[in-house]
C-alpha positions as CSV (number, residue, x, y, z in Angstrom):
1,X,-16.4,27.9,-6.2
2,X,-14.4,28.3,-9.4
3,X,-13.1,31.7,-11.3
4,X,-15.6,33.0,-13.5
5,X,-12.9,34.3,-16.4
6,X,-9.8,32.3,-18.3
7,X,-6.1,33.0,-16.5
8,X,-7.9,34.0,-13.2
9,X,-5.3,35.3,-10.7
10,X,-5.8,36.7,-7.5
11,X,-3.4,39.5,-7.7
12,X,-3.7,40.5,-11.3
13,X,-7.6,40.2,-12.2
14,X,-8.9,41.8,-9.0
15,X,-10.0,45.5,-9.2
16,X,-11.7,46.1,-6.1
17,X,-12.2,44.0,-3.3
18,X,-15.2,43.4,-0.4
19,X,-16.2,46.5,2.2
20,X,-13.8,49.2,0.6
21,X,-14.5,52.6,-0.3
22,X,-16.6,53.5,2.4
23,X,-16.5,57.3,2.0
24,X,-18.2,56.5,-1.2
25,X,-20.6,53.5,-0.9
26,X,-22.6,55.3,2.3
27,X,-22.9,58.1,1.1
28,X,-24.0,57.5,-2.2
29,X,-25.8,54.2,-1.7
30,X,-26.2,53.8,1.9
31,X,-24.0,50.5,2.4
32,X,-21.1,50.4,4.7
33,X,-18.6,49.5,1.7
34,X,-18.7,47.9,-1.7
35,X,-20.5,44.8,-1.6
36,X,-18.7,43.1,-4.3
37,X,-15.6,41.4,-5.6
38,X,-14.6,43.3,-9.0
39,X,-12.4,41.2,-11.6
40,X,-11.4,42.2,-14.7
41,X,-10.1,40.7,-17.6
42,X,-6.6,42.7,-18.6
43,X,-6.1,42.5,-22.9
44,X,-6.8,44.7,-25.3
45,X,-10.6,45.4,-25.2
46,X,-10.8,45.0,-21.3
47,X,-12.5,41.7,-21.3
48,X,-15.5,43.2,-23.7
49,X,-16.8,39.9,-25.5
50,X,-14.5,37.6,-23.5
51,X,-16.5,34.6,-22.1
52,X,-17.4,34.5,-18.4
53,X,-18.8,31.4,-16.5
54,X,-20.7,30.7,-13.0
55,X,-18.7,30.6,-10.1
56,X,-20.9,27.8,-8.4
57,X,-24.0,25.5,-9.9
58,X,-26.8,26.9,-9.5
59,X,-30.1,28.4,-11.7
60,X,-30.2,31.7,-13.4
61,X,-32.7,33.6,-11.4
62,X,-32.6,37.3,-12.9
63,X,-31.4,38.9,-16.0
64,X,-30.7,42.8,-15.9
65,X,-30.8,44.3,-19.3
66,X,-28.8,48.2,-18.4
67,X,-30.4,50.3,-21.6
68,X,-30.4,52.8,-22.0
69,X,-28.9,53.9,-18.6
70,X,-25.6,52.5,-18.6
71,X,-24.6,52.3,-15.6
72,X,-24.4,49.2,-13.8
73,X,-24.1,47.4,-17.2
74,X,-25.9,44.0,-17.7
75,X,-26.3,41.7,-15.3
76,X,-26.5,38.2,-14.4
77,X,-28.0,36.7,-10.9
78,X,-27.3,33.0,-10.5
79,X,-28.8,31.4,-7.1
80,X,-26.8,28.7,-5.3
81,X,-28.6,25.2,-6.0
82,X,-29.6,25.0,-2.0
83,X,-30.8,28.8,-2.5
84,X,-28.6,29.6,0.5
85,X,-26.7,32.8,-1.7
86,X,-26.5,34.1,-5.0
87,X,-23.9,36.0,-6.8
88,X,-24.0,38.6,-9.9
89,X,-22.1,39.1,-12.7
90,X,-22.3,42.9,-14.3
91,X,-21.1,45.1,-17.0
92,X,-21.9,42.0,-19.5
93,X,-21.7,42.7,-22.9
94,X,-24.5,39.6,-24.4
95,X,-25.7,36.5,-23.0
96,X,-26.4,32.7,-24.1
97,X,-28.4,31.9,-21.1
98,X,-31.9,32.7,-20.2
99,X,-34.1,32.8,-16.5
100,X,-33.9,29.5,-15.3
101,X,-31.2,27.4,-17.2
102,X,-29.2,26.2,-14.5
């Protein structure tokens, strides 16, 4: 797996890690903890517009479009090539890929 932003660090462009926040993930969504790795690109605009890319191969399987809600943002879901997991990229601003480019 590679970073999916420019200037990746492990320190610096992680927000909010696996399984934390458990007071407010079970209550609220009845899962143990966050189920996610948050990253965030740190400049002016917060990342808005800034480029993102796959962290594996694999085939676009979804596309979330967030409007007029707002909440979890736009979202990408890329399966691995041997279908074995998938990850998902949110709070996108636009996209240049579409359900199954790979």
């Amino acid at each position: 797996m590679i970073p999916p932003i420019k200037d990746f660090d492990w320190k610096k462009s992680i927000t909010q890690l696996f399984g934390v926040s458990r007071n407010i993930y079970k209550p609220r969504f009845g899962i143990p903890g966050h189920n996610g790795l948050d990253i965030i690109i740190r400049d002016k605009k917060r990342g808005f517009g800034s480029p993102i890319v796959a962290s594996h191969d694999g085939t676009v399987e979804r596309i979330n479009y967030d409007v007029p809600h707002r909440t979890t943002g736009n979202g990408i879901y890329v399966a691995s090539e041997d279908n074995t997991f998938s990850t998902v990229y949110w709070h996108i601003s636009s996209f240049v890929v579409n359900v199954g480019d790979k």
